[in-house]
Every structure is written in C-alpha cells, then in structure tokens.
N, C-alpha and C positions, 0 to 999 in steps of 0.2 A: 449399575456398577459405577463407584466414584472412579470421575476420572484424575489422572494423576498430573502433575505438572512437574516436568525435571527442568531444570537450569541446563543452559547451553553445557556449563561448565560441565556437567554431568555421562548430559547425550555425547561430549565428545570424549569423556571418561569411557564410556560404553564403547566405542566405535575405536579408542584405541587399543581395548582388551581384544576387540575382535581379532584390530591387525596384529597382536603378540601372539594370537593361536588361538584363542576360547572361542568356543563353535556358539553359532546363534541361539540354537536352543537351549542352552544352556546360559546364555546370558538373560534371552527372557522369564528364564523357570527362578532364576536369583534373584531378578530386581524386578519382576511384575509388569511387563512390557509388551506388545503383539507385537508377533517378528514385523507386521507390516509397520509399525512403527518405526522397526529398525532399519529396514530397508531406504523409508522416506527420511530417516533423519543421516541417514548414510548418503543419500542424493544430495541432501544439500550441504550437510556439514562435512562430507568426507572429503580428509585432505586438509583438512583446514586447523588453527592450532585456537587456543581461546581466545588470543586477542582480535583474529582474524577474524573470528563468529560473534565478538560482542560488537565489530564492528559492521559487521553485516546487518546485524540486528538494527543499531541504531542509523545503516540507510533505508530500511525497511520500513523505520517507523519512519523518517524522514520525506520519504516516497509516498506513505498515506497521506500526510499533513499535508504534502503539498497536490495531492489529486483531491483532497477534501476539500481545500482552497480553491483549486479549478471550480471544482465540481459548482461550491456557493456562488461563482462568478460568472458560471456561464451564461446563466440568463439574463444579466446586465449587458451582452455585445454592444445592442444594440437596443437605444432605448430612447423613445422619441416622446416630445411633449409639445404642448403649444403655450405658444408664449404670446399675448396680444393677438396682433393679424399672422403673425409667422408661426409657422412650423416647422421646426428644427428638431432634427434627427441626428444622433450622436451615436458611429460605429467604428470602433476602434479608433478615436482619438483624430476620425473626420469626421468634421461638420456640411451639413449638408441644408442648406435656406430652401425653403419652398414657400411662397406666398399659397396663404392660407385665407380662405377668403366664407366668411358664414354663408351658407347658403348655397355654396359652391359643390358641384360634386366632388367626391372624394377620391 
C-alpha cells in the first residue's frame, strides 16, 4: 500500500474538524488515514496553529543537523600524533607534551 504524505498544513486541517465535532472515523473513511495516525499527529500537533507547526518542523530539522554534526565529530575529541621526539595529544583544546622516545616503552 502507497504511503501517503499530507502537509502539516493539512494534518492540522484534520485535527481541527476534529475539534468542531467530526468523529474520527469518519475523518479517516474521507481522507484515507489510520486513526493511529490521527492519534500520533494529534500528540504532536494538537493545539497548535500552522505557523507554530512549520516552525516546529524547522527546529526539528535543525536538531538533526546539528546531532549529525556531533555525531561526525565525536571521534576527533581526542586525537594524538607524533611529531619528531614528542608526542602530543590534543583533547578538547588541551595539549598535553610527553617525550617520546623510539624504542622506549609505550
């Protein structure tokens, strides 16, 4: 079964025929929807008016972007190289010298 994709503007079109009186089931038998759908989009958009929900949306997307960003950067914390005789270790914007010495244990 294709799935359908409605615009906020829509889902909140739906959720305020609700609040005028139109029973659920009969909102889903109209416009092709499972009540579980209405439920879930009643949890987050109810109550809310369109500007309020487009701007939800765009902290939502804004929320990914930036845990995508963490995400790429986690594994930089802490990241050590050798340089010459030294070994320098670089975590969170301290540096850390330790002589480094070939042959040395580690």
């Amino acid at each position: 079964m294709k799935k359908k994709q409605y615009s906020t503007e829509q889902i909140i079109g739906f959720l305020k025929a609700h609040e005028a009186g139109a029973k659920v089931p009969d909102l889903v038998r109209k416009h092709g929807f499972s009540e579980q759908s209405f439920y879930r989009w009643k949890s987050k958009y109810g109550g809310l008016e369109v500007p309020d929900a487009k701007r939800l949306k765009e902290l939502e997307q804004e929320s990914a972007r930036l845990k995508k960003i963490r995400k790429n950067h986690a594994g930089f914390r802490a990241l050590a190289y050798i340089q010459g005789d030294d070994c320098k270790l670089v975590s969170r914007n301290i540096e850390l010298h330790t002589p480094f010495r070939k042959g040395a244990p580690a």
